[in-house]
N, C-alpha and C positions, 0 to 999 in steps of 0.2 A: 350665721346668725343663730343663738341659740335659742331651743325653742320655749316659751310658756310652760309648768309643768303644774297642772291641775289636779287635785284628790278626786279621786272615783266617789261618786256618789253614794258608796257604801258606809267608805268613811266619815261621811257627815251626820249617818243615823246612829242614836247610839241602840246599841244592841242592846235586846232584854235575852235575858238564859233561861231556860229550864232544863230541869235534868229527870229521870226515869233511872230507877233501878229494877231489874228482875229479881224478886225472894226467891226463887228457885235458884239460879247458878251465879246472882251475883253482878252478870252485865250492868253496867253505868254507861247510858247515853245523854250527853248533852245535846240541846237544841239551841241553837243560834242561827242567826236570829229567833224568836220567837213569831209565827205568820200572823198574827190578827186575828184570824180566824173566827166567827164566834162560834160555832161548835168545836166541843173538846176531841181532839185526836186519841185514839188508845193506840198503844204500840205496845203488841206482844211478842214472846219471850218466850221459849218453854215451853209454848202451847199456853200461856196465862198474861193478863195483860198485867203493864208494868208496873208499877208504885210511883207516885212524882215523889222526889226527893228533891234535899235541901242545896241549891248550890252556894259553895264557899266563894268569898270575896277572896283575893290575894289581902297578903298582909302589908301594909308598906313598906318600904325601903328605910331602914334604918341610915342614918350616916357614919359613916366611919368616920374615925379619931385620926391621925395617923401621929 
């Protein structure tokens, strides 16, 4: 008999992003999910903490012609 196949509870939230870049060497860290939190996390880099930067959306899927 086959069984039930139910989405993990992860998939039902959607994810918020943020991302951190180091000015020193460059590093891009993204954050997924984002925790709630209400104090802001620093995460350093270099010995310096990071920069929040901008995250990119993907661009949609065009349709092909054939």
């Amino acid at each position: 008999m086959p069984t039930k196949k139910t989405k993990p509870k992860t998939a039902v939230r959607k994810a918020a992003k943020s991302a951190y870049t180091c000015k020193v060497c460059g590093a891009f860290a993204v954050i997924d999910p984002v925790c709630g939190c209400v104090e802001e996390h620093v995460f350093i880099c270099c010995g310096k903490p990071m920069k929040k930067a901008a995250v990119k959306k993907p661009a949609p899927k065009k349709a092909v012609k054939k």
